[in-house]
C-alpha positions in Angstrom: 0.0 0.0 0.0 0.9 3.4 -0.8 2.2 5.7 2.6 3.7 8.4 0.9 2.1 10.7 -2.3 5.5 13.0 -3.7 4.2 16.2 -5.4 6.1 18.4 -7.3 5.3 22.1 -7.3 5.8 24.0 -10.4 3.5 22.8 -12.8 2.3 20.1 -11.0 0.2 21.6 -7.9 1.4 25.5 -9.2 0.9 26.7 -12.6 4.2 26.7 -13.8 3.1 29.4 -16.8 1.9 32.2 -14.8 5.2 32.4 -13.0 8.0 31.2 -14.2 7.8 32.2 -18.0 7.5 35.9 -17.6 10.0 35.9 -15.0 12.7 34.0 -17.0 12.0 36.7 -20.3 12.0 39.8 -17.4 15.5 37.7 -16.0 17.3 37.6 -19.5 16.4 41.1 -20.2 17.4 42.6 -16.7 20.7 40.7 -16.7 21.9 41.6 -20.2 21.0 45.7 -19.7 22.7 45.1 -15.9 26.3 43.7 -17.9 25.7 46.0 -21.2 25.6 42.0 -23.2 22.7 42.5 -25.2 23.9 40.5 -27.9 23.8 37.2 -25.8 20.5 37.5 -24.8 19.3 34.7 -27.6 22.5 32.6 -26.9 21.9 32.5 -22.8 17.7 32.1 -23.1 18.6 29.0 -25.5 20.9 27.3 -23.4 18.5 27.9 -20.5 15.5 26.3 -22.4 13.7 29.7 -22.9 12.6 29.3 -27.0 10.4 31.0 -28.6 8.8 32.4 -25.4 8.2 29.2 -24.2 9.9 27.1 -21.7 11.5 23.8 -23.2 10.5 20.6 -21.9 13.2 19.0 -19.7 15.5 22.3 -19.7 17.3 24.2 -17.4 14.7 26.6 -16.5 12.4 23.6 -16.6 13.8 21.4 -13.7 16.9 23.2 -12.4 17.1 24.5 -9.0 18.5 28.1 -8.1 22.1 27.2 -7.9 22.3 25.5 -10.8 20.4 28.3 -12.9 23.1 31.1 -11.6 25.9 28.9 -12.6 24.7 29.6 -16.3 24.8 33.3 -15.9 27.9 32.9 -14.3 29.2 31.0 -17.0 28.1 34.1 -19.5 29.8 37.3 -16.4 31.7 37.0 -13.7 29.4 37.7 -11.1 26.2 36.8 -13.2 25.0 34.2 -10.5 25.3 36.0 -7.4 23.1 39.0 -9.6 20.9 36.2 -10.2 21.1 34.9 -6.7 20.0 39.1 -6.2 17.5 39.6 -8.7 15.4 36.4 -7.3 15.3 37.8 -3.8 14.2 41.2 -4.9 11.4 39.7 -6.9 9.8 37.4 -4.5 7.4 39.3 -3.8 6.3 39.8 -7.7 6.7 35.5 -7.8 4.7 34.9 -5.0 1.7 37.7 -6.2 1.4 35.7 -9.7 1.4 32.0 -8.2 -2.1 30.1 -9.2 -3.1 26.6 -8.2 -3.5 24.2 -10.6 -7.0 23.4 -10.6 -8.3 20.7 -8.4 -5.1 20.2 -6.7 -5.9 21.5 -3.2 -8.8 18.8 -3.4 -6.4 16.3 -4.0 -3.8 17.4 -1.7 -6.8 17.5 0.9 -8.8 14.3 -0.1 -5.5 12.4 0.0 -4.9 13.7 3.8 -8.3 12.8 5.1 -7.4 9.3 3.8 -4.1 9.2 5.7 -1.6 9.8 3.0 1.4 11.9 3.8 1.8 14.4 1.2 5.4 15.8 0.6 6.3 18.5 -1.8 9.6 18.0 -3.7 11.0 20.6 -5.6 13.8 22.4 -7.3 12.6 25.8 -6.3 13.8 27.3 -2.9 12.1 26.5 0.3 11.7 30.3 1.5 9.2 30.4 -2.0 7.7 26.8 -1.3 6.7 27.7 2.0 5.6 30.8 0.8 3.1 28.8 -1.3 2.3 26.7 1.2 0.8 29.8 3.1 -1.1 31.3 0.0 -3.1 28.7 -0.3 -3.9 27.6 3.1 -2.2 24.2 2.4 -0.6 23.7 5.9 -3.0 20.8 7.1 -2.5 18.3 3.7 1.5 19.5 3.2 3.4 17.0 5.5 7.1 17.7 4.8 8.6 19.6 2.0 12.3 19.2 0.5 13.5 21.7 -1.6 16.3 22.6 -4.2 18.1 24.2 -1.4 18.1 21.9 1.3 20.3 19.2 -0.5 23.2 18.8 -2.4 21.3 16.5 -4.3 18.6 17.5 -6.8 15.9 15.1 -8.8 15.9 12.9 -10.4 19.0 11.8 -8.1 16.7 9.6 -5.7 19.2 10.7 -2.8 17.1 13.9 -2.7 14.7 11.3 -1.0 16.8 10.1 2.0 15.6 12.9 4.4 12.2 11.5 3.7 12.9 7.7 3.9 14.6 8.1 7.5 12.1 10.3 8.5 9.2 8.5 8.1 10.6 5.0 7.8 9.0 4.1 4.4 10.9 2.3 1.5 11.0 3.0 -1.8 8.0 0.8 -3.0 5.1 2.9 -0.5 5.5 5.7 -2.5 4.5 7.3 -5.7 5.9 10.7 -7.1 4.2 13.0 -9.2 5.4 15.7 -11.9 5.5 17.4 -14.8 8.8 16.9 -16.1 11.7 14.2 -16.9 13.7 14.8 -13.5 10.6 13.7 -11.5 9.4 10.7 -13.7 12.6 9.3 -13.8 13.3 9.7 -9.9 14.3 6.7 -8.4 13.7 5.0 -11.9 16.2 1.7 -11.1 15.3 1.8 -7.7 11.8 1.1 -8.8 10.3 4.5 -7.0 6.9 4.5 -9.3 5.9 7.8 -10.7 2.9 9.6 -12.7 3.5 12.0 -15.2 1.0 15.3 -15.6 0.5 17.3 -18.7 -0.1 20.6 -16.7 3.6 21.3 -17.3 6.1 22.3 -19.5 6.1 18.2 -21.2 4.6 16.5 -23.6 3.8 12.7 -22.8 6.6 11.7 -24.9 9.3 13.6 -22.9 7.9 11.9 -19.3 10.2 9.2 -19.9 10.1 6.4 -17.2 6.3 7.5 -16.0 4.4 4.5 -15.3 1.3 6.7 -16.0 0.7 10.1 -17.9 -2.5 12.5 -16.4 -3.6 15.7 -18.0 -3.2 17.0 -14.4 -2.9 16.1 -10.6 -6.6 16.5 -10.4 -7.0 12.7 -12.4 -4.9 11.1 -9.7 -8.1 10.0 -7.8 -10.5 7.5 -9.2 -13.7 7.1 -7.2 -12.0 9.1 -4.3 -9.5 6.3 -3.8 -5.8 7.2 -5.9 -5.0 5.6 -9.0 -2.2 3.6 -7.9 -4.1 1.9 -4.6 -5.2 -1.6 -4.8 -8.9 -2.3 -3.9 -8.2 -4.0 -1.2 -5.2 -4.4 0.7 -3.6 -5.8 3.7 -1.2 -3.4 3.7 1.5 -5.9 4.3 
């Protein structure tokens, strides 16, 4: 039986869209006035997945935490990640106005609680902004634990990310499920059989969720009948 439900935030509980895409275009354009490097503007949004004015499935922007997001404007200045480090902090407050739930997840986050699921965020964005979200919506009472980009040297899919969580709560591998929207979370744990649900709510296509045992249009599908997908009709829990 299933103990343990792993969400992913961005585009997964959060609409990814409303936050994260005009930030990245307002990020390029504030760093390259800031360094007077206009003409790398199309070079650095490429290599961070930012095309056409869309995030790219399974880029950097897509999955990548903070740190490793400054490390490619520090690869284009000296300096450029602790002025990205900067600029993040001095928008918070913009982030945090723009962030939207994806509908029906707050259901789900609260149906799977009343049923005695533990539900843990996992996530490559910081914990000051996942908390942050946590508050917004009143989510305190179905959010069990949350692990963030910033509170391991490990990120996803790396299923070390995870070992907070195991000792914690004592549960291997097989009593949990992880949900997401891109390649680092269906392909967490992937060898160590950790089974995962892919969600189209994202920045992915089904064909880039590679290693999802299942692919949703969004977390609100994840319960059938008011019992989750993945749960056997009867079990005892062995």
């Amino acid at each position: 039986m299933t103990h343990i439900i792993l969400f992913d935030k961005d585009g997964t509980l959060m609409d990814y869209h409303k936050v994260w895409t005009p930030y990245a275009k307002r990020s390029i354009e504030a760093f390259a006035e800031a360094f007077d490097c206009h003409d790398i503007k199309d070079e650095l949004a490429h290599r961070l997945g930012l095309i056409n004015g869309e995030i790219a499935p399974n880029s950097v922007l897509a999955s990548g935490t903070g740190d490793i997001i400054q490390d490619y404007f520090e690869r284009y200045q000296p300096g450029g990640g602790q002025w990205m480090k900067d600029f993040y902090e001095e928008n918070l407050d913009a982030l945090r106005e723009s962030m939207e739930l994806i509908e029906g997840a707050s259901d789900v986050l609260s149906q799977l609680a009343a049923s005695g699921y533990k539900n843990i965020i996992v996530t490559s964005d910081s914990r000051l902004s996942t908390e942050y979200f946590i508050r917004k919506f009143s989510l305190e009472s179905v959010v069990h634990e949350v692990v963030a980009g910033d509170d391991s040297p490990f990120h996803k899919p790396d299923v070390r990310i995870l070992d907070p969580i195991r000792k914690k709560f004592g549960h291997p591998l097989e009593k949990m499920v992880m949900i997401g929207d891109n390649r680092a979370d269906t392909m967490l744990g992937y060898k160590e059989g950790l089974r995962t649900i892919g969600v189209l709510s994202g920045t992915c296509r089904k064909e880039d969720l590679e290693g999802a045992d299942l692919v949703l249009g969004s977390v609100a599908e994840v319960l059938d009948d008011g019992r989750f997908i993945f749960e056997e009709k009867s079990s005892d829990d062995a």
